[in-house]
DSSP file (Angstrom, degrees, kcal/mol; ACC not computed):
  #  RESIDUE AA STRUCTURE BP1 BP2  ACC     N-H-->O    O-->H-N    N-H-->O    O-->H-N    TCO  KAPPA ALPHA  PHI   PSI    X-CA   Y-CA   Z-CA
    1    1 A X              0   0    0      0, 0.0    26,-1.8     0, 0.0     2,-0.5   0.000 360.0 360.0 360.0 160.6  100.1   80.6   98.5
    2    2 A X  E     -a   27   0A   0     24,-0.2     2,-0.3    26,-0.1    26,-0.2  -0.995 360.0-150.7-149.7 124.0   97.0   79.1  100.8
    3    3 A X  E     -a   28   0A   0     24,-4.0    26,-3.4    -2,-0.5     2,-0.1  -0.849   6.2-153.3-121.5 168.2   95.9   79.7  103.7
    4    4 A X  E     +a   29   0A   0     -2,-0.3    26,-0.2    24,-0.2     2,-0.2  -0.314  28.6 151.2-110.1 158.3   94.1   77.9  106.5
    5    5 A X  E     -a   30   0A   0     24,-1.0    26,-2.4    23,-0.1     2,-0.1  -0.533  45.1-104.6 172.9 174.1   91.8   79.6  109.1
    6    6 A X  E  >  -a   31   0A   0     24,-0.2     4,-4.8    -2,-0.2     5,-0.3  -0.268  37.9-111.8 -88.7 154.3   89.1   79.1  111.1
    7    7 A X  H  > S+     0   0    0     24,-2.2     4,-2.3     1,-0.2     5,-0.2   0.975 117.4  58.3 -55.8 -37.0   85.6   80.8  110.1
    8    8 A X  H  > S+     0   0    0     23,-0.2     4,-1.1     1,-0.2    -1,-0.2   0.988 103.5  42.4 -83.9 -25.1   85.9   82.9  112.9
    9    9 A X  H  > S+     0   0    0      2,-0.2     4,-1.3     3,-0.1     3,-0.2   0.949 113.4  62.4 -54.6 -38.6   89.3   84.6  112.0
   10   10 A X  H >< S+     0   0    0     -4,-4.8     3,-2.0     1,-0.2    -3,-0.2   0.945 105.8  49.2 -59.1 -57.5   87.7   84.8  108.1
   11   11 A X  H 3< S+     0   0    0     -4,-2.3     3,-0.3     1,-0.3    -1,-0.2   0.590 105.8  44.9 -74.9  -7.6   85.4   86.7  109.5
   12   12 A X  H 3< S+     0   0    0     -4,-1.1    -1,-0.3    -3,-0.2    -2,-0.2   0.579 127.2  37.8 -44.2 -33.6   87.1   89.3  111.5
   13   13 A X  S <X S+     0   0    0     -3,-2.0     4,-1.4    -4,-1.3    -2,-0.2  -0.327  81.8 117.1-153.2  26.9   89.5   89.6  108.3
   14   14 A X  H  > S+     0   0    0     -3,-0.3     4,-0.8     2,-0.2     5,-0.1   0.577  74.6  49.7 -92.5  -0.7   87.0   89.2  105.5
   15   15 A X  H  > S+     0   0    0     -3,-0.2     4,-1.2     2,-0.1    -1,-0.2   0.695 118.5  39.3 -73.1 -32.4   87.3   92.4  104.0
   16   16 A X  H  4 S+     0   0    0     -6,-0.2     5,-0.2     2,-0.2    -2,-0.2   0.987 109.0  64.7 -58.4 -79.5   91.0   92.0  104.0
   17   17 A X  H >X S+     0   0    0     -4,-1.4     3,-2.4     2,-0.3     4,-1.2   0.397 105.8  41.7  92.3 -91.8   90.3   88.3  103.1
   18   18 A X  H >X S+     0   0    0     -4,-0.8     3,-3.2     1,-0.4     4,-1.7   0.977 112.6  62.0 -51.2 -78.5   88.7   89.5   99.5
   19   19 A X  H 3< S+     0   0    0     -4,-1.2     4,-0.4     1,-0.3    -1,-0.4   0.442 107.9  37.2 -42.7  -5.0   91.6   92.2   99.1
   20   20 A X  H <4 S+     0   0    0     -3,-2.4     6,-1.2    -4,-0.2    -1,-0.3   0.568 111.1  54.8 -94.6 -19.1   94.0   90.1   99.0
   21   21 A X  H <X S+     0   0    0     -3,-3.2     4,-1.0    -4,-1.2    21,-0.3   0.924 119.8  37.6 -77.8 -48.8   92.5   87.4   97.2
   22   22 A X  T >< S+     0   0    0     -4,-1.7     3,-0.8     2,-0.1    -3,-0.1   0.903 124.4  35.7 -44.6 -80.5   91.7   90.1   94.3
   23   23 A X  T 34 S+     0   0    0     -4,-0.4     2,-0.7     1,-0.3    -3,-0.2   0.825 135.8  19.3 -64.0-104.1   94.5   92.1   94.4
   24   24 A X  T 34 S-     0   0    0     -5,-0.2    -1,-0.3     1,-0.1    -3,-0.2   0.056  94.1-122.8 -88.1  17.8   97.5   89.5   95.2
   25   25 A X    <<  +     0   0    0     -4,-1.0     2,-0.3    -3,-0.8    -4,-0.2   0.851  56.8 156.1  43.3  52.7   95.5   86.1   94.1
   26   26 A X        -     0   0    0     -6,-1.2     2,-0.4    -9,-0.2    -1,-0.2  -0.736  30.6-147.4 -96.0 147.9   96.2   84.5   97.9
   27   27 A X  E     -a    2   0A   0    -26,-1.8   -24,-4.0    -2,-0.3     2,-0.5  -0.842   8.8-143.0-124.0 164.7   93.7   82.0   98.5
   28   28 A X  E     -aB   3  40A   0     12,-1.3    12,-1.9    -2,-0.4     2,-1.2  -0.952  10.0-151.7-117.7  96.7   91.9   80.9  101.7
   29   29 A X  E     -aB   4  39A   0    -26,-3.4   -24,-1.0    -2,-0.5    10,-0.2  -0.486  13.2-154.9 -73.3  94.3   90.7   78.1  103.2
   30   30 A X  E     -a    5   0A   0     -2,-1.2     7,-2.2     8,-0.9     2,-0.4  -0.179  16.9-174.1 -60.4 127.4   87.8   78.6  105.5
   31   31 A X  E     -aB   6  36A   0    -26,-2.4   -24,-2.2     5,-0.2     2,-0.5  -0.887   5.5-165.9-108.4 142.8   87.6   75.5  108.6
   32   32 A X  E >  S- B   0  35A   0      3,-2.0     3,-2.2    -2,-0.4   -26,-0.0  -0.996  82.4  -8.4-124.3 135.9   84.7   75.1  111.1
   33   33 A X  T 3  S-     0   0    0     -2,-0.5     3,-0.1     1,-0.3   -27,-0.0   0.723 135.8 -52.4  54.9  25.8   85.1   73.0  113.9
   34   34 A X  T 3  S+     0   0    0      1,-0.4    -1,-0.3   -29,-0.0     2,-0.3   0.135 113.7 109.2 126.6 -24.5   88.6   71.8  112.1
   35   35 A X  E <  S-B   32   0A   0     -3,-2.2    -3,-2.0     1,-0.0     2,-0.5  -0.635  72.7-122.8-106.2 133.3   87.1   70.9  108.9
   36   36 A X  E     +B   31   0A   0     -2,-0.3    -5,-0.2    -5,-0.2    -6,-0.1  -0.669  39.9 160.5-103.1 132.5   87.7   73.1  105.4
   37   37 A X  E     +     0   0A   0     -7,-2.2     2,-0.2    -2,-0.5    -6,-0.1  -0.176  56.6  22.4-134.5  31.3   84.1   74.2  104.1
   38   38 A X  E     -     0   0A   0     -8,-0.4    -8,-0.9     2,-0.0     2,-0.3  -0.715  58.6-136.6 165.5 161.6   84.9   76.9  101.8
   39   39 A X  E     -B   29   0A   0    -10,-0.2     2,-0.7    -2,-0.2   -10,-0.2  -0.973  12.7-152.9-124.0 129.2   87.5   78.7   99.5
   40   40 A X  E     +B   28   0A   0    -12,-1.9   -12,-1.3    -2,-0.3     2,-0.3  -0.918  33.5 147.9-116.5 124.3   87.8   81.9   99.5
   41   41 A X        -     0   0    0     -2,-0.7   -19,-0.1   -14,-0.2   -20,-0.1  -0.860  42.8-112.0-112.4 151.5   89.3   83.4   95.7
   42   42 A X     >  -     0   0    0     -2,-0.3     4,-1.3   -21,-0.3     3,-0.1  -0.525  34.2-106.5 -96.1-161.6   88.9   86.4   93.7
   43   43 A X  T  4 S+     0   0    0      1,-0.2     4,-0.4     2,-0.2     5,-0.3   0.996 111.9  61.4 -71.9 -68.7   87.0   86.3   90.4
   44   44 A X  T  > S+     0   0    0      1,-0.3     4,-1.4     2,-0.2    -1,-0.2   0.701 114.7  40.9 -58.0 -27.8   89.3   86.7   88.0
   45   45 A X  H  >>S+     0   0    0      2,-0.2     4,-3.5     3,-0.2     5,-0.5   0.927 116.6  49.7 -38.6 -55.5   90.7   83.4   89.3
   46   46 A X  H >X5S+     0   0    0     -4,-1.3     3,-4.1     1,-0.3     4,-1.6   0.803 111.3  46.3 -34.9 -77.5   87.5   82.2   89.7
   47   47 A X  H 3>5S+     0   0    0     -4,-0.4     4,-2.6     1,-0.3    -1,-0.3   0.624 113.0  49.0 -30.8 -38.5   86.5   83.1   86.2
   48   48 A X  H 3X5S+     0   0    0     -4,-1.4     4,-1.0    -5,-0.3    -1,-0.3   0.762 108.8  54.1 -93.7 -27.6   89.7   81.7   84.6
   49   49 A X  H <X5S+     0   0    0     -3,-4.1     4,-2.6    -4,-3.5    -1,-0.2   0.727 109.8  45.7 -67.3 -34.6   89.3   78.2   86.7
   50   50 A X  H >X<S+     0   0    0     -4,-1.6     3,-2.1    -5,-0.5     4,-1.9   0.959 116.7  55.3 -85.7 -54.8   85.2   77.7   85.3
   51   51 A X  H 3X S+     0   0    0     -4,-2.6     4,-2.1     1,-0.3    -2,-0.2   0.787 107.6  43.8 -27.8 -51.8   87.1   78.7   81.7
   52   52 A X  H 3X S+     0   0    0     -4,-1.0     4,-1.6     2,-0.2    -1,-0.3   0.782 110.5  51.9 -60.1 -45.3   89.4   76.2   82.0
   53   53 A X  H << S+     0   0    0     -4,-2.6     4,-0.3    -3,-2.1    -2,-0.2   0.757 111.5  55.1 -68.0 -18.5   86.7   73.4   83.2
   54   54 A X  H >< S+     0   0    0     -4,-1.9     3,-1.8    -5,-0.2     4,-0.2   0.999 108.5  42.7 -68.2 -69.6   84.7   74.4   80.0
   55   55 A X  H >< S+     0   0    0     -4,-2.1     3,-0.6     1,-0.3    -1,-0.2   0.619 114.6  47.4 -85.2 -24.7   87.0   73.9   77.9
   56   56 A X  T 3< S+     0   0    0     -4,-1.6    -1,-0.3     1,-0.2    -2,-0.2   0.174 104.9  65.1  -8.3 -15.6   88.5   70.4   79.3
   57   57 A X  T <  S+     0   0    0     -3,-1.8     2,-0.7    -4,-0.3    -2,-0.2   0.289  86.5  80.6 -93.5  -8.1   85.2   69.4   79.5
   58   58 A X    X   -     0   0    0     -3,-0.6     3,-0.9    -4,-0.2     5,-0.3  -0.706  61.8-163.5 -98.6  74.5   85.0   69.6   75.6
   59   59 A X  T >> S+     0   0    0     -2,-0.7     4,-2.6     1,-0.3     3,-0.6   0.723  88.5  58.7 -38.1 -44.1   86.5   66.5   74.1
   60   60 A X  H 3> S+     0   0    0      1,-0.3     4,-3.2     2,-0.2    -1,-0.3   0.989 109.1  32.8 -57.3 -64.2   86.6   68.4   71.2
   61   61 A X  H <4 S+     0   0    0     -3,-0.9    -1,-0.3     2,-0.2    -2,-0.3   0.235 107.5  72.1 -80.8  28.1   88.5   71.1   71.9
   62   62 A X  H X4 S+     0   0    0     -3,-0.6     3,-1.5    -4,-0.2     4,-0.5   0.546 114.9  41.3  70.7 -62.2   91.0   68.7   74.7
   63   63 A X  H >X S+     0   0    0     -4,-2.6     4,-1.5     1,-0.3     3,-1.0   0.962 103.9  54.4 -95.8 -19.1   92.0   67.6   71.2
   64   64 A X  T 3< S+     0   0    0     -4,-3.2     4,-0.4    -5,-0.5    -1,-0.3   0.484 117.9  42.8 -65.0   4.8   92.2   70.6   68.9
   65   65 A X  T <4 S+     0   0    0     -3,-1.5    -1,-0.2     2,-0.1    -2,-0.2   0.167 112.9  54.6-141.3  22.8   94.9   72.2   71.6
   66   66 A X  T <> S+     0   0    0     -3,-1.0     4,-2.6    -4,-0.5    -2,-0.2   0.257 109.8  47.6 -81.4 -36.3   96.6   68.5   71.9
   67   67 A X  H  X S+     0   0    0     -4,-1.5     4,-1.3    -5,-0.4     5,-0.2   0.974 112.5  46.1 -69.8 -65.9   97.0   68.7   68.2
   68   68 A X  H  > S+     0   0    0     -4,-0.4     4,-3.5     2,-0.2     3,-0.3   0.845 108.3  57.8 -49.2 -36.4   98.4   72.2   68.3
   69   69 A X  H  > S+     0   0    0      1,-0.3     4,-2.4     2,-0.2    -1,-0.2   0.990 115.2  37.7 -48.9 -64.5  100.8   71.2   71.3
   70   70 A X  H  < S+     0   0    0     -4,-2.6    -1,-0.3     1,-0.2    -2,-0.2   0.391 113.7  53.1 -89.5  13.6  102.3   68.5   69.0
   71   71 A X  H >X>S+     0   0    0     -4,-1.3     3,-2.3    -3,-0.3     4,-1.0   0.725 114.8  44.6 -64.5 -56.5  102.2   70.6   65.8
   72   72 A X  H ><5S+     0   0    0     -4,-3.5     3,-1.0     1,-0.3    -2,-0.2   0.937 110.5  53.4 -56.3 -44.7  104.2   73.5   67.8
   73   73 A X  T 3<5S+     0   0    0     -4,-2.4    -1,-0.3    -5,-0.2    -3,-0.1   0.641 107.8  54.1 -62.6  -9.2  106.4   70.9   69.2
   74   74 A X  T <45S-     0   0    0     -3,-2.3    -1,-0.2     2,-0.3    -2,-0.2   0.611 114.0-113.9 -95.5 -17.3  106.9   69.9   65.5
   75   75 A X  T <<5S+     0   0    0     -4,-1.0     2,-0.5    -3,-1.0    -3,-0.2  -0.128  78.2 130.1 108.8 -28.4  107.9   72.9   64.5
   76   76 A X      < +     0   0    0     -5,-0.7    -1,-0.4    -6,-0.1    -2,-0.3  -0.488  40.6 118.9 -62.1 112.2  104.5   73.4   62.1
   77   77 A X        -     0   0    0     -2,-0.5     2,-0.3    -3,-0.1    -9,-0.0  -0.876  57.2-138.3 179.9 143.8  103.6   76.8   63.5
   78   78 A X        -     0   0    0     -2,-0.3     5,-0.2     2,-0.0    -2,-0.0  -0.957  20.8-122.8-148.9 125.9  103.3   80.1   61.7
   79   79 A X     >  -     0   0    0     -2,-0.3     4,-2.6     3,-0.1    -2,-0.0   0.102  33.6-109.4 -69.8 165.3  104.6   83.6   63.4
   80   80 A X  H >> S+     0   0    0      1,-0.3     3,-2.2     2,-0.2     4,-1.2   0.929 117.9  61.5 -38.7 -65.2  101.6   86.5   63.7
   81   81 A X  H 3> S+     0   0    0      1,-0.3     4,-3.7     2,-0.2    -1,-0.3   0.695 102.1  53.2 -44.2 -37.2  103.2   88.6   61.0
   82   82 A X  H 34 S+     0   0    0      1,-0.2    -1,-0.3     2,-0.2    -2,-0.2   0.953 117.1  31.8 -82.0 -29.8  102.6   85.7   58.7
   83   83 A X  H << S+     0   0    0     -4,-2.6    -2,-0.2    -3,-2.2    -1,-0.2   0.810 136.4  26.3 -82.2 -22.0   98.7   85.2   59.4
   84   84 A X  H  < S-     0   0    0     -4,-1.2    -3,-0.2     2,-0.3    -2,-0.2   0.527  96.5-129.0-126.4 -19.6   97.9   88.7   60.0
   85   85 A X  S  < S+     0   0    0     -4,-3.7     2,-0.3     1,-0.2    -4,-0.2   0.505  79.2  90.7  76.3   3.3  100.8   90.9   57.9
   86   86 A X  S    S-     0   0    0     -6,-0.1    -2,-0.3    -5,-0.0    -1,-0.2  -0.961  80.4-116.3-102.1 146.4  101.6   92.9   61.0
   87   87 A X              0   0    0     -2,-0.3    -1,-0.0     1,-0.1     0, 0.0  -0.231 360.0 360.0 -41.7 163.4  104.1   92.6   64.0
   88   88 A X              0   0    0     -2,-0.1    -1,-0.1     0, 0.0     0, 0.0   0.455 360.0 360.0 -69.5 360.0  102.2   92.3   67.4
């Protein structure tokens, strides 16, 4: 869920702010004078959103994990045990 507030409630509540955004991945949207000028997330979001752009940003791999989508959807797929000779 996202929420709105003004810079000055984030900053009364910006310790909370971070602790919730770690801990329960709530995001923030910081306003001044009405207007949204910052996001407030924790890392591991963070981190897993610039992962994400990286690898969308790679034409190459956009189409090696397009291929595998329609390969899984084809059924052409092989379970752990079979590449690796263990269960998970």
């Amino acid at each position: 869920m996202v929420k709105t507030m003004s810079l000055k409630q984030a900053r009364s509540r910006f310790s909370s702010l971070v602790d919730k955004a770690d801990r329960l991945s709530e995001r923030f949207i910081v306003t001044k004078n009405g207007t949204p000028k910052a996001v407030v997330i924790g890392a591991d979001e963070y981190e897993s959103w610039v992962e994400t752009l990286e690898l969308l940003s790679n034409p190459k791999a956009v189409k090696a994990l397009q291929q595998g989508l329609k390969d899984a959807k084809g059924g052409k797929f092989r379970s752990f045990k079979d590449v690796f000779g263990e269960d998970q």
